[in-house]
N, CA, C and O of each residue as an XYZ file, in Angstrom:
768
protein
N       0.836     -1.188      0.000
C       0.000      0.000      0.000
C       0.879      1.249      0.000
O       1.747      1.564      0.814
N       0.403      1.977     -1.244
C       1.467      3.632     -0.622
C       1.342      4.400      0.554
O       2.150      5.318      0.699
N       0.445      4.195      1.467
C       0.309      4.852      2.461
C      -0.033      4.227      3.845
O      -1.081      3.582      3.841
N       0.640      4.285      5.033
C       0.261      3.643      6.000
C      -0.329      4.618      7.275
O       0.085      5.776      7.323
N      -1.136      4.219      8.133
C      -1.568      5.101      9.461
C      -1.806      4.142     10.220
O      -2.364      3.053     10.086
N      -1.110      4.900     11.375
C      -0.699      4.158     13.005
C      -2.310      4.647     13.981
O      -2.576      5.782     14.376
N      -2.957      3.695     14.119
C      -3.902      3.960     15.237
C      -3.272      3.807     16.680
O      -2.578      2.796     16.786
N      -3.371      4.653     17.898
C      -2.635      3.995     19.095
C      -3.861      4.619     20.054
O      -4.374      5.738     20.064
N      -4.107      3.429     20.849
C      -4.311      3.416     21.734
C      -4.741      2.425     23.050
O      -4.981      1.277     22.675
N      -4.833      2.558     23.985
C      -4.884      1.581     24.887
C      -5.776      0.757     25.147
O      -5.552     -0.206     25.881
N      -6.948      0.984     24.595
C      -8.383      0.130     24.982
C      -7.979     -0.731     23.363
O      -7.896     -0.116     22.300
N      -7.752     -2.385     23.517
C      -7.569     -3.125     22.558
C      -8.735     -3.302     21.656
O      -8.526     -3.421     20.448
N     -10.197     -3.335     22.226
C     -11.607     -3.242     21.843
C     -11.953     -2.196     20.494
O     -12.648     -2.339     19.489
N     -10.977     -0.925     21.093
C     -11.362      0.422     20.165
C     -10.268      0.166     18.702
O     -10.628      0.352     17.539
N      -8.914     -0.291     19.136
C      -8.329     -0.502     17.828
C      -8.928     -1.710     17.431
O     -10.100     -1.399     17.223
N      -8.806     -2.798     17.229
C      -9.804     -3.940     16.753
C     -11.092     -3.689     15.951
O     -11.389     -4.403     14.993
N     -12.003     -2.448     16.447
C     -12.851     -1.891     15.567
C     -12.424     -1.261     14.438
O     -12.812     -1.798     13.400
N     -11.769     -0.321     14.318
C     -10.990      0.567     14.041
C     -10.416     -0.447     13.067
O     -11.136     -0.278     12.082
N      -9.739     -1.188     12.827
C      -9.032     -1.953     12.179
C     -10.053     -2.645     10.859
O      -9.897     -2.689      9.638
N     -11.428     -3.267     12.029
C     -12.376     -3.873     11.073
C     -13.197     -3.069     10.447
O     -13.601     -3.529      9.380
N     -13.638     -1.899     10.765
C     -14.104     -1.174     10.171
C     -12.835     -0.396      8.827
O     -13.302     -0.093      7.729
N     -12.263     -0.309      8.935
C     -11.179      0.350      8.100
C     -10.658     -0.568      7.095
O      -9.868     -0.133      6.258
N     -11.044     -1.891      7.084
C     -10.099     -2.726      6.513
C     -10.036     -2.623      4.753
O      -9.206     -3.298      4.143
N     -10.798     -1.900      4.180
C     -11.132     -1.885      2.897
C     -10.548     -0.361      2.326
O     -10.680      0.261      1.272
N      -9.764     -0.100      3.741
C      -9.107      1.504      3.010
C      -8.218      1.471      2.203
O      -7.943      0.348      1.780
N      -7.507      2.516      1.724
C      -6.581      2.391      0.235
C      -5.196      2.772      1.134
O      -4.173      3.278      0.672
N      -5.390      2.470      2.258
C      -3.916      2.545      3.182
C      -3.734      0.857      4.128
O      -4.519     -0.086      4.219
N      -2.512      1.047      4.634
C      -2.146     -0.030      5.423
C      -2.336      0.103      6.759
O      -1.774      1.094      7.225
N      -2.887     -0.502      7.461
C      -3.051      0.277      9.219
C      -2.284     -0.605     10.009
O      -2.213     -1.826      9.870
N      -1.460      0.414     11.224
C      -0.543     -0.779     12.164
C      -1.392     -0.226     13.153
O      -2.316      0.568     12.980
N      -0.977     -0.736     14.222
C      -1.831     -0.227     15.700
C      -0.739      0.070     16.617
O       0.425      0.343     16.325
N      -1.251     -0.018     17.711
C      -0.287      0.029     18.950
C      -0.728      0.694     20.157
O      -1.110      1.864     20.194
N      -0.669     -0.007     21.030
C      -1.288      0.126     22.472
C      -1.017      0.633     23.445
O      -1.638      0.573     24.506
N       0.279      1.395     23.134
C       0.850      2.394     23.496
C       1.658      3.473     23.207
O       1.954      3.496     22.012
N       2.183      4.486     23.935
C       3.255      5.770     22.441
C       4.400      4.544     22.856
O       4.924      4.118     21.826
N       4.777      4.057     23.756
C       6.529      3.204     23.597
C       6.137      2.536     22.323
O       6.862      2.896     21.395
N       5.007      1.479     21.910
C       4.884      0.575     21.059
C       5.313      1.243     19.760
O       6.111      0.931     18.876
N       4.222      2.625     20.032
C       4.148      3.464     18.575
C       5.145      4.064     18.351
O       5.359      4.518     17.228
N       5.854      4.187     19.192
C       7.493      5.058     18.687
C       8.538      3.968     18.207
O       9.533      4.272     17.550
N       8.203      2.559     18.622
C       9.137      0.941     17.947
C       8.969      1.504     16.466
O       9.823      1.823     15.639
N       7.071      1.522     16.390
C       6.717      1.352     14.599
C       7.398      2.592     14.095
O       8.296      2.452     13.265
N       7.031      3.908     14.551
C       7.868      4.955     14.032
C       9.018      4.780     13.364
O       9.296      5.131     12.218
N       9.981      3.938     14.546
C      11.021      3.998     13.493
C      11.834      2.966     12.863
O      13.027      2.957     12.559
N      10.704      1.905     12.709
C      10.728      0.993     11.733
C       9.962      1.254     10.316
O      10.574      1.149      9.253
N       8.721      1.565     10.368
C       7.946      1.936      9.539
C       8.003      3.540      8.912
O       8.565      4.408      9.581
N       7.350      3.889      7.514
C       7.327      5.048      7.120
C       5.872      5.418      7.252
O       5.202      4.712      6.500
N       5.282      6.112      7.810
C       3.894      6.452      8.354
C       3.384      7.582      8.101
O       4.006      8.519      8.600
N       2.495      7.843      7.519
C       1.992      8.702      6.917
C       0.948      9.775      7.748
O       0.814     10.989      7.592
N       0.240      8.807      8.727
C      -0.784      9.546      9.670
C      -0.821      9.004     10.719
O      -0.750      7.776     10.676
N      -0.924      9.550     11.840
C      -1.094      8.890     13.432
C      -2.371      9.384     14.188
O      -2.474     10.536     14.608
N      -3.242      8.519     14.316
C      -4.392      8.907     15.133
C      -4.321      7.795     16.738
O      -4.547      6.606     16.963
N      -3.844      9.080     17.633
C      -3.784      8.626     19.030
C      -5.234      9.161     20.176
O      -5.816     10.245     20.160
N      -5.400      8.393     20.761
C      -6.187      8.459     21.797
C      -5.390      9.695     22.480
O      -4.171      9.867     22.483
N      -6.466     10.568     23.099
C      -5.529     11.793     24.415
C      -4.821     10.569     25.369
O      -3.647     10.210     25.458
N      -5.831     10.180     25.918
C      -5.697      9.524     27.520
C      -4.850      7.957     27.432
O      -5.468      6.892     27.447
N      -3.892      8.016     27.374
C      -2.997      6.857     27.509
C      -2.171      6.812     28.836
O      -1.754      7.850     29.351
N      -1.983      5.763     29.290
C      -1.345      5.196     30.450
C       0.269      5.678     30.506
O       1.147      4.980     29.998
N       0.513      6.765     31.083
C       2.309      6.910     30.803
C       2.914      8.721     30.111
O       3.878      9.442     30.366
N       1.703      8.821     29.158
C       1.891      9.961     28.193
C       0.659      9.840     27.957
O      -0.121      8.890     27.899
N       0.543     11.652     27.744
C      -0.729     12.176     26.812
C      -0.370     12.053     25.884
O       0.769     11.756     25.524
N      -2.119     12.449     24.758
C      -1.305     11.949     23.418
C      -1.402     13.339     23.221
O      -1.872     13.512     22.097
N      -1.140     14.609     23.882
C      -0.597     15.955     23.249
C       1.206     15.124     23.172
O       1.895     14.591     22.302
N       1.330     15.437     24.605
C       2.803     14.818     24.696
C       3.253     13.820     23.287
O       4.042     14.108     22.387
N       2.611     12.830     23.437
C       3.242     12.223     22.767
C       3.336     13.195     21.275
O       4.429     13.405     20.751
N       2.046     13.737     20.695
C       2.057     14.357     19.113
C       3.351     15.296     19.447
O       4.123     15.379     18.492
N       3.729     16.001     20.586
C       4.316     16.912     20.421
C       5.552     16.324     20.349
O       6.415     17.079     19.902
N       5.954     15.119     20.672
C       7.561     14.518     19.909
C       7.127     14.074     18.671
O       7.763     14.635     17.778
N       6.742     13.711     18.478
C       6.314     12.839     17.162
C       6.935     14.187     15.865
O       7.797     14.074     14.993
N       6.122     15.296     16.216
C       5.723     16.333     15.773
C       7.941     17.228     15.174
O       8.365     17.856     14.203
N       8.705     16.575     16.770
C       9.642     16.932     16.293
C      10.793     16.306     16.213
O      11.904     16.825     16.320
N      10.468     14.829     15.966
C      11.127     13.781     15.257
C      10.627     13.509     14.027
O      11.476     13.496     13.136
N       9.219     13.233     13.622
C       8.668     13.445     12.385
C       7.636     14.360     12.345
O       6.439     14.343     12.633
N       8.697     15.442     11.758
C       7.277     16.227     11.271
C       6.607     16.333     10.271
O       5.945     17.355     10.092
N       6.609     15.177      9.253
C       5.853     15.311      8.187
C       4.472     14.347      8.533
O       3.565     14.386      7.701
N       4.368     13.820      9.274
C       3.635     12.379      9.556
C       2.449     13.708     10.590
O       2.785     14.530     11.442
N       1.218     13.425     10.077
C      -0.483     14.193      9.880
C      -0.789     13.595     11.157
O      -0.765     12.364     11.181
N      -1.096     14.258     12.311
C      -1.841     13.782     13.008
C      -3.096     14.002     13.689
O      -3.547     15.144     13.600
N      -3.778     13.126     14.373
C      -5.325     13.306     14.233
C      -5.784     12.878     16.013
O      -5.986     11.766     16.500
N      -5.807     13.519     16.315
C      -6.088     12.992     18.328
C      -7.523     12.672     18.145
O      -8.341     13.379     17.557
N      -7.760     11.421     18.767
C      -8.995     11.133     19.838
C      -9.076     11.427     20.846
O      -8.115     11.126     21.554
N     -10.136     12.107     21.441
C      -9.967     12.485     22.850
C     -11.597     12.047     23.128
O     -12.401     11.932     22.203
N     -11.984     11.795     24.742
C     -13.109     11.891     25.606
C     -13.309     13.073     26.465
O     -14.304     13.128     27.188
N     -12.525     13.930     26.442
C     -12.226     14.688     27.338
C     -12.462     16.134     26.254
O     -11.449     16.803     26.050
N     -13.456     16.477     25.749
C     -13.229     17.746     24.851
C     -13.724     19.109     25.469
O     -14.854     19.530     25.717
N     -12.590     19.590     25.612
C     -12.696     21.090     26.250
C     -11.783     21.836     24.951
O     -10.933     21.388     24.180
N     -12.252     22.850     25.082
C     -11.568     24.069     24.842
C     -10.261     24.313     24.676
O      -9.751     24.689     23.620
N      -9.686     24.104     25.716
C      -8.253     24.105     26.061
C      -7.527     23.119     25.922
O      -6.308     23.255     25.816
N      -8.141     21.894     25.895
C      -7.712     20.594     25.102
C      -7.184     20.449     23.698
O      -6.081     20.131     23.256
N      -8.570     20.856     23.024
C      -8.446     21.567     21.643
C      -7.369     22.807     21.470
O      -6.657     22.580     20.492
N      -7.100     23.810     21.999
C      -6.342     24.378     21.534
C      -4.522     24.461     21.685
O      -3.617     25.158     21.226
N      -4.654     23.391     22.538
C      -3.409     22.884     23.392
C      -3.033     21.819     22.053
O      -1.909     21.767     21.554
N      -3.693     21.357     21.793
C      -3.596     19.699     20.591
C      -3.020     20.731     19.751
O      -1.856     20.628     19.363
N      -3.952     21.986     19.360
C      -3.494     22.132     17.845
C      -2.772     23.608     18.065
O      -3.306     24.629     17.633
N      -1.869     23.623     18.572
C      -1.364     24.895     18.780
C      -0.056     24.294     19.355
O       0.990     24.859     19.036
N      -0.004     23.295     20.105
C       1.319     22.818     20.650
C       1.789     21.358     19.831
O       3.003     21.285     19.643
N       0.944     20.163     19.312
C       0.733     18.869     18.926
C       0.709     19.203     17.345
O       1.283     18.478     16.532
N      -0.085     20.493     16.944
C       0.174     20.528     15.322
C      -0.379     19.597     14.732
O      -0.059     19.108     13.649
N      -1.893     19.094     15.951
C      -2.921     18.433     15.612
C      -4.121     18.638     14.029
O      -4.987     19.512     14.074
N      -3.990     17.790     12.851
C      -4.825     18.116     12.055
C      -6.009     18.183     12.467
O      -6.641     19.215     12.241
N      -6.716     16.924     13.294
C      -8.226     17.160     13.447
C      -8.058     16.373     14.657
O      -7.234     15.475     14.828
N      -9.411     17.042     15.939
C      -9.679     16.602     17.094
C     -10.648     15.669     16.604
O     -11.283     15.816     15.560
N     -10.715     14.963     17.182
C     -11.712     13.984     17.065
C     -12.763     13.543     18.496
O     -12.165     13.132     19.490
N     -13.776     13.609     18.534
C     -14.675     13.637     20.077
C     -14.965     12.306     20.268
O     -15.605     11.811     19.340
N     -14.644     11.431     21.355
C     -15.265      9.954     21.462
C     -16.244     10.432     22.357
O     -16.267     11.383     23.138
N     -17.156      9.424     22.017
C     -17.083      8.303     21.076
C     -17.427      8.549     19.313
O     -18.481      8.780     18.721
N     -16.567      8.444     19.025
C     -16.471      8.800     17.373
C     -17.206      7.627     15.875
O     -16.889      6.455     15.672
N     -18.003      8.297     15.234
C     -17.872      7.204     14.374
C     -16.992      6.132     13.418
O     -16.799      7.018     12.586
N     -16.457      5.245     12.969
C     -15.261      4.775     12.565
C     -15.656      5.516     10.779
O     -14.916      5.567      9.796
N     -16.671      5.855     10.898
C     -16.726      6.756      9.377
C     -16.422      8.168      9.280
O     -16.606      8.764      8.219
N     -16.012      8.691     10.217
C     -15.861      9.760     10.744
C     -14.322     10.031     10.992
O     -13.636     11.042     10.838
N     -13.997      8.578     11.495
C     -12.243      8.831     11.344
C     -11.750      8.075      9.949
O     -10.582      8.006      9.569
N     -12.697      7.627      9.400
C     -11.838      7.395      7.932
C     -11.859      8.234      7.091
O     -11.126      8.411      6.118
N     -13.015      8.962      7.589
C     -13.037     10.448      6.192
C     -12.189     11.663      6.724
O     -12.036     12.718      6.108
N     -11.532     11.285      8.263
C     -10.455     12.138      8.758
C      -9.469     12.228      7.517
O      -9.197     13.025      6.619
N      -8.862     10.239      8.220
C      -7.741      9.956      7.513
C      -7.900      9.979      5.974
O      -6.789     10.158      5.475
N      -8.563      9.900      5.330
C      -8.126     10.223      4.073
C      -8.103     11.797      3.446
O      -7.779     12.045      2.285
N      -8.415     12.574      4.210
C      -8.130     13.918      3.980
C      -6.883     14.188      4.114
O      -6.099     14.838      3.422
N      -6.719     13.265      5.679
C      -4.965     13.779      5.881
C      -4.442     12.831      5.084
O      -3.217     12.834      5.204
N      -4.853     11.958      4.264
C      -3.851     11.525      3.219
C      -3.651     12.573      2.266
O      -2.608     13.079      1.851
N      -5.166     12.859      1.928
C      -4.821     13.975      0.675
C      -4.089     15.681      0.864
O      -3.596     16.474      0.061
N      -4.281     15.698      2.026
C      -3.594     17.056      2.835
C      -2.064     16.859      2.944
O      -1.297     17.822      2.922
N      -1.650     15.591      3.063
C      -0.220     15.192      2.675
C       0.675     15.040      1.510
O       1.822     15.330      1.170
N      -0.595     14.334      0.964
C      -0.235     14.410     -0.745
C       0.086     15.861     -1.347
O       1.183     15.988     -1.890
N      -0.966     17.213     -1.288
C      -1.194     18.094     -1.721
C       0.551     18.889     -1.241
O       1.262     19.550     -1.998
N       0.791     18.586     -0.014
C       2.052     19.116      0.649
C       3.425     18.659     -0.166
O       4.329     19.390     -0.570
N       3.314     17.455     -0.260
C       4.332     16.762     -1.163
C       4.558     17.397     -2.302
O       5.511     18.135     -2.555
N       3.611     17.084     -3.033
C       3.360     17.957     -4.458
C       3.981     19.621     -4.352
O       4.772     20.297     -5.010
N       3.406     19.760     -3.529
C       3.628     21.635     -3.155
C       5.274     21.736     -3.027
O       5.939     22.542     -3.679
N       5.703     20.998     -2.292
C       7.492     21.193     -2.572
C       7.698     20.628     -3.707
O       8.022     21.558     -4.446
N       7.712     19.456     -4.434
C       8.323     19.627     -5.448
C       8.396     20.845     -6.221
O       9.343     21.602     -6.432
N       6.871     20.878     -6.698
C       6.987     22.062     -7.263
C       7.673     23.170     -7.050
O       8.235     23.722     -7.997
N       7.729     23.590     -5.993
C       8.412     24.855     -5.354
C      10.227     24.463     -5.670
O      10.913     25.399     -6.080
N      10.899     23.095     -5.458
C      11.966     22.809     -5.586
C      12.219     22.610     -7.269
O      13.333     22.484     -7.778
N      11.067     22.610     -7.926
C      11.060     22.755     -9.656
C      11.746     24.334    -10.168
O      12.755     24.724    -10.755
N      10.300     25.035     -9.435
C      10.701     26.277     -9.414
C      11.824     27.010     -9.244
O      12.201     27.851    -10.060
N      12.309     26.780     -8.371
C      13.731     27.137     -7.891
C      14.798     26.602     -8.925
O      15.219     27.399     -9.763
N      15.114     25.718     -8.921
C      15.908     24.971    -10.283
C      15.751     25.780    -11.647
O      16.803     26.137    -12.177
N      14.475     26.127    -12.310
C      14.299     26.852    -13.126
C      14.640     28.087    -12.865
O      15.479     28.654    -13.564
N      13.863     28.874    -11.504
C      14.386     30.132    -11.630
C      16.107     30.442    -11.746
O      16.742     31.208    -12.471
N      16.385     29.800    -11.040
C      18.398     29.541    -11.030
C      18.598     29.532    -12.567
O      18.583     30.615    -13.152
N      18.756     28.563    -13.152
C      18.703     28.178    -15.170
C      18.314     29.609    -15.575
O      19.240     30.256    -16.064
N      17.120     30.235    -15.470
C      17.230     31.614    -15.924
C      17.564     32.737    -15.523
O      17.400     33.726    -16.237
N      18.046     32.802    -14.421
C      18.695     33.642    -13.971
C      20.118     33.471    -14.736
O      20.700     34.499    -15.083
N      20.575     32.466    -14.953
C      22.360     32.277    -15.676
C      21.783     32.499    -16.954
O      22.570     32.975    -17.772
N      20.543     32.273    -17.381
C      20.480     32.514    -19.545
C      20.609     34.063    -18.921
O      21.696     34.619    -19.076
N      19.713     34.667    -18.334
C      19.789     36.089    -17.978
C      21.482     36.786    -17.845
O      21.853     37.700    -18.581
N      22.315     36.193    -16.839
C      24.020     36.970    -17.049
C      24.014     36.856    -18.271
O      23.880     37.810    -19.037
N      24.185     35.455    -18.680
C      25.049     34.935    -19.904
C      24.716     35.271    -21.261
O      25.407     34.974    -22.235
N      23.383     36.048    -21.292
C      23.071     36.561    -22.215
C      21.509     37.647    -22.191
O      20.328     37.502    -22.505
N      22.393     38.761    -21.611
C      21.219     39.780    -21.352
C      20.364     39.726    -22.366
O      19.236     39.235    -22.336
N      21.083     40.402    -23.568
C      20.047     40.298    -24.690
C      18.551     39.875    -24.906
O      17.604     40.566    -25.281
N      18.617     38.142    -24.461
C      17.779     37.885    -24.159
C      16.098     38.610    -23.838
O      15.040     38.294    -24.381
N      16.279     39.386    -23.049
C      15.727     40.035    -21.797
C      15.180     41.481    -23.020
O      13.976     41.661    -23.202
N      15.911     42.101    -23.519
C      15.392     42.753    -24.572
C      15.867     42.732    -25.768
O      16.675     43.483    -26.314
N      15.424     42.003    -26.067
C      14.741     41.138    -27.709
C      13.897     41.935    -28.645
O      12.842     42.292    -28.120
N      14.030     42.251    -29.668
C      12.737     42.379    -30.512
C      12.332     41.492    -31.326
O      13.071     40.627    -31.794
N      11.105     41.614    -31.586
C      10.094     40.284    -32.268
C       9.986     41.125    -33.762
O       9.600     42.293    -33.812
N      10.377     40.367    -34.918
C      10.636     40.828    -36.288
C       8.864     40.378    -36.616
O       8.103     39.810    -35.833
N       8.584     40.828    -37.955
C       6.990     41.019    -38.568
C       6.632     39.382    -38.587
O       5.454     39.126    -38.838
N       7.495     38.288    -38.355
C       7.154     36.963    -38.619
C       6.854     36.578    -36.668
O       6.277     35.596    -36.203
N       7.304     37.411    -36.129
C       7.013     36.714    -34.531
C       7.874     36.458    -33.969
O       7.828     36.501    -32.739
N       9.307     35.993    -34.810
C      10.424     35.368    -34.238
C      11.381     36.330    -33.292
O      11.541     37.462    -33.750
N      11.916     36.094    -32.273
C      12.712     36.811    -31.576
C      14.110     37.090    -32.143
O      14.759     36.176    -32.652
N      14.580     38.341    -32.062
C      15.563     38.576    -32.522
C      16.557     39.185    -31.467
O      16.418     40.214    -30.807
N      17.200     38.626    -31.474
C      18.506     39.013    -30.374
C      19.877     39.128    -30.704
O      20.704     38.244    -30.927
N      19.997     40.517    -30.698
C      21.500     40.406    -31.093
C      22.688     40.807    -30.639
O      22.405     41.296    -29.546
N      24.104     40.933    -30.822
C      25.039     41.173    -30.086
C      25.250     39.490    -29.140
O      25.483     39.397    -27.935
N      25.122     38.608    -29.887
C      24.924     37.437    -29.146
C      26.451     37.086    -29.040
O      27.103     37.195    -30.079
N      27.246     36.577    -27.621
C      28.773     36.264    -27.134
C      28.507     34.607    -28.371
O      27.622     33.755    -28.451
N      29.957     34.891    -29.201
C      30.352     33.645    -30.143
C      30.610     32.591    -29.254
O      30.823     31.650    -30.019
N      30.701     32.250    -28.323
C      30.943     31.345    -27.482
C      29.909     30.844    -26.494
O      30.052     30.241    -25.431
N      29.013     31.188    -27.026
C      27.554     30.697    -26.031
C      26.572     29.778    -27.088
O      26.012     29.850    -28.182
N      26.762     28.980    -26.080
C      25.619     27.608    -27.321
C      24.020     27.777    -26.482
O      23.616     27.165    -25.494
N      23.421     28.711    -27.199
C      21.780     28.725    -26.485
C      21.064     27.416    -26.418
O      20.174     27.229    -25.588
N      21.405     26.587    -27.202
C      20.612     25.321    -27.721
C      21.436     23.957    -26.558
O      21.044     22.845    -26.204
N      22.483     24.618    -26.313
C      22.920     23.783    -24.870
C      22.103     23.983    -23.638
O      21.517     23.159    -22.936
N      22.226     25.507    -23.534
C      21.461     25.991    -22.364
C      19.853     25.736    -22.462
O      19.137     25.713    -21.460
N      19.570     25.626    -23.245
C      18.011     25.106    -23.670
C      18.084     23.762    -22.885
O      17.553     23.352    -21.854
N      18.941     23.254    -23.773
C      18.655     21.490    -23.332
C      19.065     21.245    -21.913
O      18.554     20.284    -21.338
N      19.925     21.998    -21.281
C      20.287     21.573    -19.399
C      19.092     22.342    -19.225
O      19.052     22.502    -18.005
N      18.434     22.718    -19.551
C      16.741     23.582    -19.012
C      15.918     22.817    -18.518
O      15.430     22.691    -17.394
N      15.732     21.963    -20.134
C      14.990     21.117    -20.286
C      15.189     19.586    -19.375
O      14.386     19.038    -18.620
N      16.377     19.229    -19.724
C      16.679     18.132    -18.798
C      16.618     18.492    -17.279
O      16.144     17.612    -16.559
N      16.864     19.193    -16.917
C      16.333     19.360    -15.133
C      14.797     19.391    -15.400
O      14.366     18.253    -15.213
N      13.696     20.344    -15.804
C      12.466     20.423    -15.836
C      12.006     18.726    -16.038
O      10.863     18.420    -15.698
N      12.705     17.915    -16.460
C      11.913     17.066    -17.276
C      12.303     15.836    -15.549
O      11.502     15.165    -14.898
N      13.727     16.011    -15.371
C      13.952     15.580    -13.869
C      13.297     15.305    -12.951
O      13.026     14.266    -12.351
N      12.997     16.534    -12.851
C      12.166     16.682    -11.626
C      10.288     16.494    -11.999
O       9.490     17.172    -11.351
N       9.929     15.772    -12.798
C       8.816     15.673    -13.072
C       7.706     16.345    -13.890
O       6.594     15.903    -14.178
N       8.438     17.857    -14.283
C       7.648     18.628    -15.225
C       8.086     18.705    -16.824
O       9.060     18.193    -17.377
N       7.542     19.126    -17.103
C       7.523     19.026    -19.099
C       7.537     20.738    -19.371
O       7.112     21.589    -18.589
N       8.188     20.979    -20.790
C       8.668     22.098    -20.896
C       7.397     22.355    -22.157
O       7.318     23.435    -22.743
């Protein structure tokens, strides 16, 4: 499966549901019955989303999101709590960098249409740096056609459309610099 999410929590009854109800998702689910268990899978496994119970035996699950949060911070997380106050809520997502509170007793349709948001809220993030690391690569590439050949930059367009640039350095191959353009753009996943 491309995507996995860690359910944790201590009542074995609630993951077991959780598990059977979920079993037809387009992710892989591990469990774990406690944050020690869930910090083994952490860093064995690559995990995509963590939905912890607040109230665990040892650690809250603010506590716990809030390491999680700065050992992996790309990994989406989603608290269950029984306990919903105010200050709960704003403690989760202000200190834990909690995606969504969740109120038990919760529906198990309710936390699957969590988790697949925070799949797609992850996905969308992923995507968002490449791109941005596309960008950058390109802007760099034209910034050097830009030294290496101002001209460029003001060009005139002759009665056929074509750009005309002149005073061009005899020692500059544009059709090189084209093609290392192109070959990074094409690299990193985009088309020219």
């Amino acid at each position: 499966m491309k995507h996995k999410v860690l359910f944790v929590d201590d009542e074995p009854l609630i993951l077991e549901g959780l598990k059977r109800a979920l079993h037809k998702e387009p992710y892989g689910i591990l469990t774990a019955g406690s944050a020690g268990e869930a910090y083994g899978i952490l860093e064995r496994e690559r995990v995509d989303v963590v939905v912890s119970d607040d109230c665990m035996p040892g650690i809250s699950g603010l506590d716990f999101f809030m390491a999680i949060r700065h050992k992996h911070p790309d990994i989406i997380r989603i608290m269950l709590t029984g306990r919903a106050t105010l200050d709960a809520a704003v403690r989760a997502i202000n200190e834990g960098e909690v995606y969504r509170f969740l109120i038990k007793p919760c529906d198990e349709v309710e936390v699957g249409v969590a988790v697949l948001q925070a799949l797609r809220q992850k996905e969308l993030v992923t995507e968002t740096r490449k791109l941005l690391s596309l960008f950058k690569k390109q802007q760099a590439l034209i910034n050097r056609l830009e030294n290496e050949v101002p001209q460029v930059y003001s060009s005139d367009i002759d009665e056929d459309g074509a750009v005309v640039i002149d005073d061009v350095p005899a020692d500059l191959d544009i059709n090189k610099l084209i093609e290392e353009i192109e070959k990074q753009t094409k690299g990193q996943g985009g088309s020219t």
